[in-house]
KOLNU-107954 format. One record per residue (C-alpha): residue in three letters; x, y, z. Coordinates in steps of 0.25 Angstrom, whole numbers, padded with zeros to 4 digits, always signed. Layout:
% KOLNU-107954
ALAXYZ/...
//
This chain:
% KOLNU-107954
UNK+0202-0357-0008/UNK+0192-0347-0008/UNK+0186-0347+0005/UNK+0190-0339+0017/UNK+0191-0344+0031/UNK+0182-0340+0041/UNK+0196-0332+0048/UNK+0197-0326+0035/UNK+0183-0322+0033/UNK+0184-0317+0045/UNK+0196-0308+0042/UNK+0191-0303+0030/UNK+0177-0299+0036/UNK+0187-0292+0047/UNK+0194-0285+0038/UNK+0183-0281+0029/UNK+0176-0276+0041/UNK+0187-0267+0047/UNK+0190-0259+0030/UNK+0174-0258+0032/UNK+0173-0248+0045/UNK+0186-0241+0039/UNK+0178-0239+0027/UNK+0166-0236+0033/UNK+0172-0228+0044/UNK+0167-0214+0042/UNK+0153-0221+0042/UNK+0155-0229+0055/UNK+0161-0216+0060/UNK+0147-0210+0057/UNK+0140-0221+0064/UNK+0148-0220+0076/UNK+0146-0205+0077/UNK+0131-0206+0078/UNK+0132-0220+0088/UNK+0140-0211+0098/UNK+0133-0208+0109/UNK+0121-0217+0106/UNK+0114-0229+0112/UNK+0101-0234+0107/UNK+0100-0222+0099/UNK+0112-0226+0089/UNK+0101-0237+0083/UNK+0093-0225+0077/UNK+0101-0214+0077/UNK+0112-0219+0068/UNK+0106-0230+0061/UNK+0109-0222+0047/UNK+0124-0223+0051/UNK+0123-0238+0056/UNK+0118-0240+0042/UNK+0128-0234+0034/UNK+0139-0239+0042/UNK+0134-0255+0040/UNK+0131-0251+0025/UNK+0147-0245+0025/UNK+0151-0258+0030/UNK+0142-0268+0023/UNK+0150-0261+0011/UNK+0164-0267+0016/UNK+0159-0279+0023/UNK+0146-0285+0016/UNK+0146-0300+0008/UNK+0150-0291-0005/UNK+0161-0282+0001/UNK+0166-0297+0009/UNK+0165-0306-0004/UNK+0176-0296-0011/UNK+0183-0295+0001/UNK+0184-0311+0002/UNK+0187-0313-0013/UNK+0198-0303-0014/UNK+0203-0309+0000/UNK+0202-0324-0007/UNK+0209-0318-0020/UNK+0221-0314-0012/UNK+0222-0324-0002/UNK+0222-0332-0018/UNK+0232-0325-0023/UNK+0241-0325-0010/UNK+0239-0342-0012/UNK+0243-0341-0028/UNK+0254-0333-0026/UNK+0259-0340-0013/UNK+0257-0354-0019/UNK+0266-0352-0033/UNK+0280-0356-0034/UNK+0291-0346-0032/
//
């Protein structure tokens, strides 16, 4: 079978989420610096850090980096199937 269910799309799409903010950490860090303290001015002020923290993330998360993720996840879950299913 290669689809996913929606409890494992879901999982994955976690998962890919949660290595993104450690990969982009530092960014996000950035981000948050320049947020703190802000209100309204945070739209403006750190609308260059906003950027770069969803460009960081859309790296780890976005339909290319989530069709790999799926596809290796297929090709194990595959494997694990194969290699569960023949005889000992």
């Amino acid at each position: 079978m290669n689809a996913l269910s929606r409890r494992e799309e879901e999982t994955l799409l976690k998962k890919t989420k949660e290595h993104a903010l450690k990969e982009c950490d530092p960014v996000v860090r950035e981000f948050a610096q320049c947020a703190e303290g802000r209100t309204f001015s945070v739209a403006w002020e750190c609308r260059a850090k906003y950027k770069a923290v969803q460009d960081c993330m859309l790296q780890y998360t976005g339909p290319e980096a989530m069709a790999t993720v799926r596809a290796e996840y297929l090709r194990l879950r595959n494997e694990q199937q194969n290699g569960s299913a023949k005889p000992s």
